[in-house]
N, C-alpha and C positions, 0 to 999 in steps of 0.2 A: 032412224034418221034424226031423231030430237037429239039423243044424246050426242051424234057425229056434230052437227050444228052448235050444240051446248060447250063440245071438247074444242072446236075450231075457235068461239068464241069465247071462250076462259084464254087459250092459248093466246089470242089475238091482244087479250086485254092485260095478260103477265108475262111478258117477253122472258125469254129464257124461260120460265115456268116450267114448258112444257117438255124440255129437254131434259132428258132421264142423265144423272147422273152415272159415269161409269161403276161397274160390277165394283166393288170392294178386295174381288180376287178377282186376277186373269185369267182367261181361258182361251186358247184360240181359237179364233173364230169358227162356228157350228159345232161347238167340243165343250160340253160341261165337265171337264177333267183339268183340274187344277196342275200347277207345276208340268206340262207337257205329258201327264200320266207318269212321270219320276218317281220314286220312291224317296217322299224329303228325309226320312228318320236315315235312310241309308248314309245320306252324305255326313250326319255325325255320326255312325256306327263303324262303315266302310271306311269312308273318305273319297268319295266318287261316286257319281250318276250312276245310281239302277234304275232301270227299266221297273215299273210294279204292275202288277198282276192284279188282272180283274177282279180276281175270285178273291184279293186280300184286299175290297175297299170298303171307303164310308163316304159319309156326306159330313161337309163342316161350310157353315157361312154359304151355305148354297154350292158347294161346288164337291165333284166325286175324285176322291184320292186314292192313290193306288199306292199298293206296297209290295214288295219283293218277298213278302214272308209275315205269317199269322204273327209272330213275335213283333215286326216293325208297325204293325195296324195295332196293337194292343199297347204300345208307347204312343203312339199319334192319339190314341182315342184317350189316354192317362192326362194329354198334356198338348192338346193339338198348339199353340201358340209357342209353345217350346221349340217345334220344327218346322210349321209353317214357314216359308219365305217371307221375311218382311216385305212390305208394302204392298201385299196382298198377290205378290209373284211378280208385279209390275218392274220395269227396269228402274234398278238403284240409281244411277247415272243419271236417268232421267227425272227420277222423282227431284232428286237435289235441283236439279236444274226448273224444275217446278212446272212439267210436266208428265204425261205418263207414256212407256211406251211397252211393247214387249218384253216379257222377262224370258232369257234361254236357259232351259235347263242344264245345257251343257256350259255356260259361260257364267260359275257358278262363284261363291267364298263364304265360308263361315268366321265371320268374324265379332269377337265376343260371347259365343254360345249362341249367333244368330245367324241364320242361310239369307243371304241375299245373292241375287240373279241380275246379270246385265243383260243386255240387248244383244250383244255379242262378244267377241273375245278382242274383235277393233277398241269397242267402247269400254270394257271393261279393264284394259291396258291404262284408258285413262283417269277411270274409277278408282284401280290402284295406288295412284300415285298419292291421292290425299281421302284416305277410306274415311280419317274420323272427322276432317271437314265434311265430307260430300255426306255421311251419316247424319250427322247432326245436320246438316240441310237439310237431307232429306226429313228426317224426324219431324223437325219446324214446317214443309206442305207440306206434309201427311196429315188427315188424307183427306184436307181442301184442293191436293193437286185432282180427285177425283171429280168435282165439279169443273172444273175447266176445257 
């Protein structure tokens, strides 16, 4: 009961305080599995969404990733930032805009040796049109858009 009392009153006395900033990677909601459980190594190997396979995962930055194949988990684990989704899966579109929302594995682009994900394939039509403005936005709130 002290500490409940002690947590309401810290909180009461640093506004916003108490508010947990967003995860660093997305997950959707009650799902610790990064990138929708996608296999990200696959979209620069293939060149399109695979599905990954439980039995080929790991853990990075808290969140469990899945791969299509022993080979694609033994380049992710070599170099996980190499194929992570920028902005930690969160949607490109949105980050530029300097908020965060969902990233869709299927509404996908690698662009410069880097996986970014939109919200969908509506918003990512608009993501298109100006990649290396809306990147470099994004880059600039990244990843203070995570506190807001």
């Amino acid at each position: 009961m002290k500490r409940l009392i002690l947590a309401l009153a810290l909180a009461a006395a640093l506004p916003g305080a108490a508010l947990a900033a967003k995860p660093p990677v997305y997950t959707a909601p009650f799902s610790p599995v990064g990138a929708g459980g996608y296999d990200v190594v696959a979209y620069f190997t293939v060149g399109h969404p695979v599905k990954g396979d439980p039995k080929y995962a790991t853990d990075w930055k808290g969140v469990s990733w899945r791969f299509s194949s022993a080979a694609n988990l033994a380049k992710f684990r070599a170099n996980p930032a190499a194929y992570a989704p920028q902005y930690g899966g969160y949607c490109a579109w949105a980050v530029a805009h300097d908020y965060t929302a969902k990233g869709d594995p299927l509404s996908w682009k690698v662009v410069g040796g880097k996986l970014y994900l939109n919200y969908n394939a509506e918003i990512q039509g608009k993501w298109v049109k100006d990649i290396p403005g809306y990147v470099r936005q994004g880059d600039a709130n990244w990843p203070n858009v995570l506190n807001k």
